[in-house]
C-alpha positions in Angstrom: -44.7 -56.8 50.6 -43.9 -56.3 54.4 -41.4 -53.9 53.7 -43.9 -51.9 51.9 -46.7 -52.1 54.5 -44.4 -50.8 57.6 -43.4 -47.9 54.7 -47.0 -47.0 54.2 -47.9 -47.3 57.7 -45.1 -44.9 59.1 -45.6 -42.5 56.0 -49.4 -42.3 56.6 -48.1 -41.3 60.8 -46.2 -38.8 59.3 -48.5 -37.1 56.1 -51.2 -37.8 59.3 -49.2 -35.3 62.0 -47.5 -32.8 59.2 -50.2 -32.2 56.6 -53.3 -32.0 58.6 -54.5 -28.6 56.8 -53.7 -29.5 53.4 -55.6 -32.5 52.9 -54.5 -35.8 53.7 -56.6 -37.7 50.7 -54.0 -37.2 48.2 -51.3 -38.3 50.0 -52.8 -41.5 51.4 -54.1 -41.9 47.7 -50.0 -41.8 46.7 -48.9 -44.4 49.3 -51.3 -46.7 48.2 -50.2 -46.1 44.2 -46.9 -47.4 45.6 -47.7 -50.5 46.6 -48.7 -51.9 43.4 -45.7 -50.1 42.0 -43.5 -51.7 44.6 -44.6 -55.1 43.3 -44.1 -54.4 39.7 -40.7 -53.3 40.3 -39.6 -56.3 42.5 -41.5 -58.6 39.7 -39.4 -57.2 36.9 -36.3 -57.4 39.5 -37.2 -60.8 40.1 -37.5 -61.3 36.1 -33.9 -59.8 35.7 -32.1 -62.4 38.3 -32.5 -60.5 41.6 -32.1 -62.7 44.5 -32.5 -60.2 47.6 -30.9 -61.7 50.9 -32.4 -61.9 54.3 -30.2 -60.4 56.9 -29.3 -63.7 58.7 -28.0 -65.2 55.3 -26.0 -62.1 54.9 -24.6 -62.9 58.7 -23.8 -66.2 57.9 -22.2 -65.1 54.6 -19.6 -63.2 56.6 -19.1 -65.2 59.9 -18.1 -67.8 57.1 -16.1 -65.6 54.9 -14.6 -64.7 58.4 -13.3 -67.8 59.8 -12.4 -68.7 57.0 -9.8 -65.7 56.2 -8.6 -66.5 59.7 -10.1 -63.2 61.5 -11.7 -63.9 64.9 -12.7 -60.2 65.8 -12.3 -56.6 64.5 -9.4 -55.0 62.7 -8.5 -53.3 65.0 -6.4 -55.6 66.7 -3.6 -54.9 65.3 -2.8 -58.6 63.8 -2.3 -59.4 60.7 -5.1 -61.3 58.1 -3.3 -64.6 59.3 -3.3 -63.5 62.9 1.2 -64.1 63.3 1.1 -61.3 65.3 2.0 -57.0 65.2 2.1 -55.9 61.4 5.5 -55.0 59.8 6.4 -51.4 59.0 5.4 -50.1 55.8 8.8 -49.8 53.0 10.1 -45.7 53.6 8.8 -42.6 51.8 10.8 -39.9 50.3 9.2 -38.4 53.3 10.2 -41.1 55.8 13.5 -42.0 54.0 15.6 -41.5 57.3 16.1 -38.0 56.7 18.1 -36.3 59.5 15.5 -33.9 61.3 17.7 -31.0 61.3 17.2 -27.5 60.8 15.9 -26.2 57.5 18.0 -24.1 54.8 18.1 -20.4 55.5 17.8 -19.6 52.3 15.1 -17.1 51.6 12.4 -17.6 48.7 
């Protein structure tokens, strides 16, 4: 229900600065419409199995799931998931097969 009062608060700033001239009774009407919209919708959500997180669970979720792959910090360290140091080099292409870069045919197309 928070979420939906700082929504309707901010969009009643905004239908309050931008549509001054064209009547501002409809829209206010339509935000509050929404609320109990808003609640229905998260009831039937709710019904369904929906078990929203709060965004400290989430950060706990992943610190975890963090340590426990064995990552301390970003990816872009240049370690591996295990953290054995550099990564090896990727297998060769046909692009990257060891080709000699030497000059092309002259052969004309």
């Amino acid at each position: 229900m928070r979420e939906w009062v700082v929504y309707a608060v901010f969009m009643s700033l905004v239908f309050a600065l931008f549509f001054r001239e064209n009547g501002l009774v409809g829209a206010l009407s339509g935000l509050l419409v929404s609320g109990p919209l808003y609640l229905g919708l998260g009831a039937i959500l709710a019904k369904l199995g929906l078990q929203r997180k709060s965004i400290s669970q989430l950060r706990r979720e992943r610190a975890a799931s963090d340590t426990g792959s064995g990552r301390t910090g970003s990816s872009k360290s240049g370690s591996t998931a295990s953290g054995s140091g550099p990564r090896p080099r990727p297998a060769p292409t046909r692009r990257t097969a060891g080709q000699r870069p030497g000059p092309r045919s002259t052969r004309r197309r």
